[in-house]
C-alpha positions as CSV (number, residue, x, y, z in Angstrom):
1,X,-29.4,4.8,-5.8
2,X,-29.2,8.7,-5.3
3,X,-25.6,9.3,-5.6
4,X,-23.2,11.8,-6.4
5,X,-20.6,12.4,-9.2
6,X,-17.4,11.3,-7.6
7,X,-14.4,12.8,-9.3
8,X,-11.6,10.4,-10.6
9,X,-9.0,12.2,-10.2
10,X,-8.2,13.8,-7.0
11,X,-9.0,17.8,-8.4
12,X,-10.9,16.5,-11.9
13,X,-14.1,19.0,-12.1
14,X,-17.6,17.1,-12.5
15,X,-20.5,18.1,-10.1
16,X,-22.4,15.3,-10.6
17,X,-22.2,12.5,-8.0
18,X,-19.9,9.9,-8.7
19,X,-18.3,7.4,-6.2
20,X,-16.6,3.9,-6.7
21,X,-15.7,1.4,-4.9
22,X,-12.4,-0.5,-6.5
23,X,-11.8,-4.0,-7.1
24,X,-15.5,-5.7,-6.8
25,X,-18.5,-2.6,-8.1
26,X,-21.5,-4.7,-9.0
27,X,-24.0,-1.9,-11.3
28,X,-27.2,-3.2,-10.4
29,X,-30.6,-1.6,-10.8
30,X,-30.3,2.5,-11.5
31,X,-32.1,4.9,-9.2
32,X,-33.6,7.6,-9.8
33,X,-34.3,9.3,-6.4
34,X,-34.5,7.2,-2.5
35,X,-32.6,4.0,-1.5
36,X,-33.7,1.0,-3.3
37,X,-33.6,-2.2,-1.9
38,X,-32.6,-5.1,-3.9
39,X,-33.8,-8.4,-2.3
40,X,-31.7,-11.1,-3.4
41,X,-30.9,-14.3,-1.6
42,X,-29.3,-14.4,1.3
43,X,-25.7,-16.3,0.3
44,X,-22.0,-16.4,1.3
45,X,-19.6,-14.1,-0.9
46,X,-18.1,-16.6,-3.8
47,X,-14.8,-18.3,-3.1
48,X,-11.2,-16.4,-3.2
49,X,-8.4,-16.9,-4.6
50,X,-4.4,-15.8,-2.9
51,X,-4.4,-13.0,-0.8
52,X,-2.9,-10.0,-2.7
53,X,-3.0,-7.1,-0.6
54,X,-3.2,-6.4,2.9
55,X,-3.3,-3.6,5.3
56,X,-4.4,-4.7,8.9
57,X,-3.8,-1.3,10.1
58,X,-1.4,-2.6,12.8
59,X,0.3,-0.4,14.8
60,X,1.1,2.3,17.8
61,X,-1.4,5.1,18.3
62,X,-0.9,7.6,16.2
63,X,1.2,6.7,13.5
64,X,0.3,8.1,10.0
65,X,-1.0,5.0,7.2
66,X,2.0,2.7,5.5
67,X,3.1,5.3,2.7
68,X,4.5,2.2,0.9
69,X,0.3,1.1,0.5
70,X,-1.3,4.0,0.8
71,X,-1.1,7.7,-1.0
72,X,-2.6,10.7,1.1
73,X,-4.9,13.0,-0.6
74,X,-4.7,16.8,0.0
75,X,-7.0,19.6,-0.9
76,X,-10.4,21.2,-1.2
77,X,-11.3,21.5,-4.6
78,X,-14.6,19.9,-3.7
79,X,-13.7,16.9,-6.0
80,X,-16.2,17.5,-8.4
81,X,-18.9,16.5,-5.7
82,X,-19.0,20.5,-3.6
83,X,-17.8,18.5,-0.8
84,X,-17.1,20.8,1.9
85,X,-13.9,19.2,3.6
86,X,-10.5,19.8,2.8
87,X,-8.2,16.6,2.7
88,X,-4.8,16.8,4.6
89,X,-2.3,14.6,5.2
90,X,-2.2,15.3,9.1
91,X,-2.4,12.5,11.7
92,X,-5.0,14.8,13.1
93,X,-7.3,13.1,9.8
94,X,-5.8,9.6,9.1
95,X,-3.6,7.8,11.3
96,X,-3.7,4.5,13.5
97,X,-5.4,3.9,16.8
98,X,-3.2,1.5,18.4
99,X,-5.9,-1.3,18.2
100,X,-5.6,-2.2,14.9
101,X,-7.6,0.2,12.9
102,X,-7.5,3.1,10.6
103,X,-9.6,5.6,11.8
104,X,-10.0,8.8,9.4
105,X,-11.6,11.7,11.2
106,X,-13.5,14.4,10.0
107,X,-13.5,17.6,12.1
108,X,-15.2,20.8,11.7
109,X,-12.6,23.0,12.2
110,X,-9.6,24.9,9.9
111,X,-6.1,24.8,11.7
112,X,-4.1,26.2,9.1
113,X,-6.7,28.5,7.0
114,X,-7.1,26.1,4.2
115,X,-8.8,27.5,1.3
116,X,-11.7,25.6,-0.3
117,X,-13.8,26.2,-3.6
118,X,-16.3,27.8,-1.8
119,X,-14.2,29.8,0.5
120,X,-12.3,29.6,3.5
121,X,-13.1,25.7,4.4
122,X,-15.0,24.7,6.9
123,X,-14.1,21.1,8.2
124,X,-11.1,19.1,7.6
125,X,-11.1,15.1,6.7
126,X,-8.8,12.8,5.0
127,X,-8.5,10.6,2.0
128,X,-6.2,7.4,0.8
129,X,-5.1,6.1,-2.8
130,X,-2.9,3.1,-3.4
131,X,-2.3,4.6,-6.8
132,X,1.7,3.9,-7.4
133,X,1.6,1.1,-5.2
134,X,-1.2,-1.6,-5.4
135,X,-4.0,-2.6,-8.3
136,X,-6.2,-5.3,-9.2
137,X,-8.0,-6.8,-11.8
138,X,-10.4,-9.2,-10.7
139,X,-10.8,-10.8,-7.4
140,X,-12.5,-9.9,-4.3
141,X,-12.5,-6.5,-2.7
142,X,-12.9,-6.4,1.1
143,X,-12.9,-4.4,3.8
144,X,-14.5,-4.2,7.6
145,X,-15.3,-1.3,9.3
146,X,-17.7,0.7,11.5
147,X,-19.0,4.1,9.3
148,X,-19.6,7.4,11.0
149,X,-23.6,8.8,11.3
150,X,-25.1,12.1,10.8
151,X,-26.7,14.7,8.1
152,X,-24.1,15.3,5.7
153,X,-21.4,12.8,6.1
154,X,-20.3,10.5,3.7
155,X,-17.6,8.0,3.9
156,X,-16.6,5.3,0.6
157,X,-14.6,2.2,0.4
158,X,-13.9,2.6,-3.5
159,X,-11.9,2.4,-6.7
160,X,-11.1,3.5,-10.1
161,X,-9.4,2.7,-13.1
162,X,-5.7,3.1,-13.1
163,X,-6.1,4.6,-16.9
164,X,-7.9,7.7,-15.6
165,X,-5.0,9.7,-16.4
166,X,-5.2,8.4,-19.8
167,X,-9.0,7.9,-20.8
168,X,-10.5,10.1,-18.0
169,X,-13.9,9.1,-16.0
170,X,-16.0,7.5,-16.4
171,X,-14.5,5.9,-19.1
172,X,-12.0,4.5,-16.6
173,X,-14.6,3.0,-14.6
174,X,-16.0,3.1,-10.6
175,X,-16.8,0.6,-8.3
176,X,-18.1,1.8,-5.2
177,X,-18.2,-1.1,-2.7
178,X,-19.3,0.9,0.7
179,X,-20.8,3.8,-0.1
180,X,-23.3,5.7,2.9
181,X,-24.8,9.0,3.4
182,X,-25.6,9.9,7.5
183,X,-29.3,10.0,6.7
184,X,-29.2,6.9,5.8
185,X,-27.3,4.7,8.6
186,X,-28.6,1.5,7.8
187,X,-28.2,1.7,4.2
188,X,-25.1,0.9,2.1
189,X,-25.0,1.7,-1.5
190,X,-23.0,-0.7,-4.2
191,X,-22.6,1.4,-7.3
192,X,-20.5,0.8,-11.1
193,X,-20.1,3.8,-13.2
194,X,-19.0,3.8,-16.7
195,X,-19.7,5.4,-19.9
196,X,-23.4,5.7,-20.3
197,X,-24.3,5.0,-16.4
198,X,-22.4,7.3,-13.7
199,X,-23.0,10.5,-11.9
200,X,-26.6,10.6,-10.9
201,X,-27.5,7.0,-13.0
202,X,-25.2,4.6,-12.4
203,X,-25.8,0.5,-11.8
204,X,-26.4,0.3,-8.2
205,X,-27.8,-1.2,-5.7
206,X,-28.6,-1.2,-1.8
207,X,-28.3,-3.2,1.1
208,X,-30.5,-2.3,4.5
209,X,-29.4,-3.7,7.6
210,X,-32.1,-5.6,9.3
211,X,-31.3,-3.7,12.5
212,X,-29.3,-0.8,13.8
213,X,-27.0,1.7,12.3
214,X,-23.8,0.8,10.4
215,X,-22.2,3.1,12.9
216,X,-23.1,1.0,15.7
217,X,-20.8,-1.7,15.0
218,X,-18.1,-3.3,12.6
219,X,-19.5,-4.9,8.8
220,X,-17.6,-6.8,5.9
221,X,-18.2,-5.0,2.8
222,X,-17.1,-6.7,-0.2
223,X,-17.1,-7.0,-4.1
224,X,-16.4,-10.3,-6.1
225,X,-15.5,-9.1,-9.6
226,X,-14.3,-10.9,-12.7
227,X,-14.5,-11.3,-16.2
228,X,-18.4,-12.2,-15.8
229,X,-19.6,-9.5,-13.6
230,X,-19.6,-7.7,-10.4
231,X,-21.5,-9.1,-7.1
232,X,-21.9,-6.8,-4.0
233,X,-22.3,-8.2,-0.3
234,X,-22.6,-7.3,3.0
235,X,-21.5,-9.4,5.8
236,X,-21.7,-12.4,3.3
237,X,-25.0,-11.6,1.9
238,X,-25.1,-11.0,-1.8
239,X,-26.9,-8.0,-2.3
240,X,-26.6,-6.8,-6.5
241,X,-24.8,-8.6,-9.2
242,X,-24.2,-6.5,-12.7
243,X,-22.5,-8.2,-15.8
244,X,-21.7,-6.9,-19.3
245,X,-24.9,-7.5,-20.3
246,X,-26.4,-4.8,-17.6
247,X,-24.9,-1.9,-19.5
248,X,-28.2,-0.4,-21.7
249,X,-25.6,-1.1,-24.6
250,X,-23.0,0.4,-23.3
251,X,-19.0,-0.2,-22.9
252,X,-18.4,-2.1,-19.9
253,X,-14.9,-0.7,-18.8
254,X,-14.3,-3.0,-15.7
255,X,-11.2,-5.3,-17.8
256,X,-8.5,-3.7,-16.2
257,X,-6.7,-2.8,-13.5
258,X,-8.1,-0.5,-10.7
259,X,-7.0,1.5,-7.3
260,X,-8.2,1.5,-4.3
261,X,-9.3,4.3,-2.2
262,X,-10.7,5.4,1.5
263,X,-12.3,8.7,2.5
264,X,-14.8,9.8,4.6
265,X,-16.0,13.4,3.1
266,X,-18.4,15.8,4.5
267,X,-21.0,17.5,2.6
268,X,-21.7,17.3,-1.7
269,X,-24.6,16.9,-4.0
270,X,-25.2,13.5,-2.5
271,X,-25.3,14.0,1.3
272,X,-26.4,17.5,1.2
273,X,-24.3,19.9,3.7
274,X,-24.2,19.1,7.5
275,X,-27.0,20.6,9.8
276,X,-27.6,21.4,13.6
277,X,-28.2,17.7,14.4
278,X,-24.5,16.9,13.0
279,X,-21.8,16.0,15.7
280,X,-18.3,16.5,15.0
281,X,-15.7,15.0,15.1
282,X,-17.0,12.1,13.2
283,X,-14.9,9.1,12.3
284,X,-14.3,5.7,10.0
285,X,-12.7,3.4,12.2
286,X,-11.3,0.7,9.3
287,X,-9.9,-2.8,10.6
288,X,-8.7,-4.3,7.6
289,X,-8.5,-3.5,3.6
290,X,-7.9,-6.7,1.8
291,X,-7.6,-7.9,-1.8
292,X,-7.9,-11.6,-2.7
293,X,-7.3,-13.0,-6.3
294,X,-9.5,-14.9,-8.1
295,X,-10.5,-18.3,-6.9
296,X,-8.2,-21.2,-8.5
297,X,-5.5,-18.0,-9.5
298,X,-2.1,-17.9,-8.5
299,X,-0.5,-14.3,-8.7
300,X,2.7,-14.1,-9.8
301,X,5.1,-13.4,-6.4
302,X,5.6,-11.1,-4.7
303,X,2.1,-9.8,-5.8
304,X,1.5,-6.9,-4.3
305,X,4.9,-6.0,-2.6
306,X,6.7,-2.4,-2.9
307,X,10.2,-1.8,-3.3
308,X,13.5,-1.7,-5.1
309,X,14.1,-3.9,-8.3
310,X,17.8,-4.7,-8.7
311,X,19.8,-5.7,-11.4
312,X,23.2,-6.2,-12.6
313,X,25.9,-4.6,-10.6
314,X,23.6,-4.3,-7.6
315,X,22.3,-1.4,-9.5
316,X,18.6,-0.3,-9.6
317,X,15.4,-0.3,-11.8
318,X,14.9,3.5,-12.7
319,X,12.2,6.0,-14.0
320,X,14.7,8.1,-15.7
321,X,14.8,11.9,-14.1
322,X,11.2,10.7,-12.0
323,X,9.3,11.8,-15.3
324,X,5.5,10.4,-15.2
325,X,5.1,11.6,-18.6
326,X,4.1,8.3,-21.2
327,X,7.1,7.2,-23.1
328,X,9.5,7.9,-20.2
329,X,12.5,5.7,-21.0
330,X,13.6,3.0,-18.3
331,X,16.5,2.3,-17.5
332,X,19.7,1.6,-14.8
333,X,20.3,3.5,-12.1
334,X,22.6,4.1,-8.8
335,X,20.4,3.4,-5.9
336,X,18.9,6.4,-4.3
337,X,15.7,5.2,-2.6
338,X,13.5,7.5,-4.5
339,X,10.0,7.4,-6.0
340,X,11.8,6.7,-9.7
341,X,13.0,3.6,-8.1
342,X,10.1,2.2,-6.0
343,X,8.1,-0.4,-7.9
344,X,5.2,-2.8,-6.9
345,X,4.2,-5.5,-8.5
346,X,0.6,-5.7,-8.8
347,X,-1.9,-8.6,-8.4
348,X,-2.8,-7.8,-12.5
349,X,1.2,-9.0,-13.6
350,X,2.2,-5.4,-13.6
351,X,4.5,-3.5,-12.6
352,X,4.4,-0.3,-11.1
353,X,5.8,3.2,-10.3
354,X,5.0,6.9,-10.1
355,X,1.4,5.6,-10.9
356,X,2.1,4.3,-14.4
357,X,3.4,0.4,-15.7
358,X,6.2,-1.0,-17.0
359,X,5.7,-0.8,-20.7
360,X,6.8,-2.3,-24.4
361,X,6.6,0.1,-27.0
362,X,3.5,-0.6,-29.3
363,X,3.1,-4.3,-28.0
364,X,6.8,-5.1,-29.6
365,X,7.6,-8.5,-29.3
366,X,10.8,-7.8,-30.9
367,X,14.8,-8.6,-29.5
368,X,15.9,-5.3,-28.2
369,X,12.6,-3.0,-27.7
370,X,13.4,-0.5,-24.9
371,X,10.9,-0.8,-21.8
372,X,9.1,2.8,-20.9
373,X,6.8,4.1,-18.7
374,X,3.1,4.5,-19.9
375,X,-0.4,5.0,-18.2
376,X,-1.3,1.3,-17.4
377,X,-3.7,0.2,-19.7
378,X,-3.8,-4.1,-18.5
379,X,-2.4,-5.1,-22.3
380,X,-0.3,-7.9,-22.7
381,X,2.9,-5.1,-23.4
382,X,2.3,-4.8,-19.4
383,X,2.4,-8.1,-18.2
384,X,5.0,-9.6,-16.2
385,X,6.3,-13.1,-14.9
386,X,9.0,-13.4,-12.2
387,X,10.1,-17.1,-12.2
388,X,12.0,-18.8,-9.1
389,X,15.5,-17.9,-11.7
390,X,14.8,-14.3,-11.2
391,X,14.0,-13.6,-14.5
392,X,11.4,-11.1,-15.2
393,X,9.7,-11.7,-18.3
394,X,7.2,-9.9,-20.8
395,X,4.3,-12.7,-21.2
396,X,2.7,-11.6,-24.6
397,X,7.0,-12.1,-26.2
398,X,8.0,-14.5,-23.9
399,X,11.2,-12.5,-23.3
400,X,12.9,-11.3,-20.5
401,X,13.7,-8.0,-18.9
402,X,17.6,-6.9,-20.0
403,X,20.1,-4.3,-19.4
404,X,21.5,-3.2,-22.8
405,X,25.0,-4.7,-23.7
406,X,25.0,-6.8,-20.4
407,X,26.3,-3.1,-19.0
408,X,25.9,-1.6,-15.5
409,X,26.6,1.7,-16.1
410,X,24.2,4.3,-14.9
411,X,21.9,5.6,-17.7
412,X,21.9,1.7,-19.2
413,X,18.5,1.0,-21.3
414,X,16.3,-1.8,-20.2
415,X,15.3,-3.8,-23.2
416,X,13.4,-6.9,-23.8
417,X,15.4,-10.0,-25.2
418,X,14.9,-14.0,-25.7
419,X,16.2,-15.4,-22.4
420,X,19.6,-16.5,-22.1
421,X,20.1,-17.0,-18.3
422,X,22.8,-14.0,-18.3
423,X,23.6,-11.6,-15.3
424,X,22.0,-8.8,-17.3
425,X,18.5,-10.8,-16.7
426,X,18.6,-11.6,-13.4
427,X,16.5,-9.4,-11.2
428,X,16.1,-8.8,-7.5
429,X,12.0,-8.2,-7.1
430,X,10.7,-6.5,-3.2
């Protein structure tokens, strides 16, 4: 399908079109120019697994997405795609509608003289990460919602790799689940891009609705994604399916955890720029973002959940001084209720904060190696079991989580060490 290079990383530079849809990208057939349409048989999505993340968008009028899910997106850098929008965080671009939905608005206007790459920007939009606070590895990525219409708008239910920082894109991988350019308002692009297939040839495929506009009316968007392959659907209806053997030889990178994201931008090398017959404000009303785990799978509780983790002496789970750098030691903390301290435990057994894992040093599965911070990479040194004792342990040593010297003094070291059922190992998860 025609699409553009969607940057990874909020300000990475690649003007080339690139655009992912998290948990459940499918490649399919690449495109070289106009929609294709992939007819497959019409079927129901495959089964699910435990819900694992959930965002029903409930609440008053007005009030700005759950900043313990969501991450709000600022800037104009064009996002490697010369989109035209700049991304605030104002309630003005992204907040709640009272009737249970998201609704992210693109307006052509500039409130606050934002600057953009091309100037003084134009129109104003919004777009959401849940970076820091939720991945997944494998499952089914869902959402419902009614897109926007017109020349030059183009919303994405997406996601990427949570080693982008590390490995960059598309090395980190794409899966674009709803993808749609206003030209098109009946056709919905599903797109993988990795090493070998992204920007302008990526594996993709598209879905045409037999009637009307997306923008008419609500549709279920989904991906079903695991170690096999990648299927896309559209209100049940598989569309495109991809698989490691899809890859023209090369690397498929979809083995690891991934982020979700929202946004609805305007203008880029895939939409082209809005034109006369484009009305603003234009908005992507979203009822529901859900995450499911694989069928037969039971995440490890409380999958998905953001919080403090307390320890011995009631005292907290730390990033020491909030650095994001790798190799960030870990460690005890007085609790403060900042960023260093909030963690999520992810559907994948990890566990989160400032965007990077819980980490052993090297894969040690020794007594006494001191847990760190480190880009999440979905190895076994970042895989975590909370039993019903509330013992958190490292599943690749079998050992559990442990303050140093059974101490409770700020600035204690978390280690790993064989389980002994000791204060030092018991753990208070969100």
């Amino acid at each position: 399908m025609p699409r553009r290079a969607r940057s990874a990383a909020p300000d990475s530079p690649a003007p080339v079109r690139r655009r992912i849809a998290f948990a459940a990208a499918l490649a399919i057939a690449a495109a070289t120019g106009g929609a294709v349409s992939i007819a497959l048989p019409s079927q129901p999505a495959g089964a699910v697994g435990a819900l694992v993340f959930s965002d029903d968008f409930n609440g008053p009028a007005g009030t700005r997405p759950d900043a313990n899910k969501w991450t709000t997106e600022t800037g104009g850098s064009g996002n490697g795609n010369n989109e035209l929008q700049f991304y605030t965080n104002s309630a003005s671009n992204s907040a709640l509608d009272g009737a249970g939905n998201l609704v992210i608005t693109a307006r052509r206007e500039n409130p606050s003289n934002f600057q953009c790459w091309y100037g003084t920007c134009q129109y104003t939009s919004a777009r959401l990460n849940t970076s820091g606070h939720f991945t997944a590895q494998y499952g089914r990525l869902e959402t419902r919602l009614k897109m926007p219409r017109g020349q030059g708008i183009w919303p994405a239910f997406w996601a990427l790799g949570s080693n982008i920082g590390s490995v960059g894109w598309p090395q980190s991988g794409e899966i674009d689940v709803m993808e749609n350019v206003g030209r098109e308002p009946s056709t919905n692009h599903g797109s993988l891009h990795g090493p070998g297939y992204s920007g302008g040839n990526p594996l993709t495929g598209t879905y045409t609705l037999p009637g009307g506009a997306f923008a008419d009316g609500f549709h279920t968007f989904a991906a079903d994604w695991s170690p096999a392959g990648i299927s896309f659907s559209v209100d049940g209806n598989v569309y495109e399916r991809q698989t490691p053997a899809d890859t023209r030889g090369n690397p498929w990178v979809f083995d690891h955890p991934f982020f979700l994201l929202l946004n609805l931008a305007v203008g880029g090398s895939f939409p082209g720029s809005p034109d006369g017959s484009t009305q603003f404000p234009q908005q992507l009303v979203v009822d529901y973002v859900h995450v499911f785990a694989p069928d037969g799978s039971t995440p490890p509780p409380p999958t998905g959940r953001t919080g403090q983790i307390t320890g011995i002496g009631g005292k907290c789970l730390d990033v020491q001084s909030a650095n994001t750098a790798n190799g960030t030691p870990v460690q005890l903390w007085t609790c403060n209720g900042t960023g260093a301290q909030r963690w999520t435990v992810a559907a994948d057994g990890s566990i989160q904060a400032l965007g990077k894992c819980l980490d052993v040093p090297g894969g040690s599965t020794a007594d006494g190696a001191k847990l760190q911070l480190w880009d999440c990479n979905g190895t076994g040194a970042q895989k975590f079991r909370i039993e019903a004792a509330r013992d958190v342990v490292n599943i690749q040593a079998n050992k559990c989580m442990d303050a140093t010297g059974q101490s409770s003094a700020d600035g204690t070291r978390i280690q790993i060490w064989t389980c002994t059922g000791t204060a030092n190992q018991k753990w208070t998860t969100p």
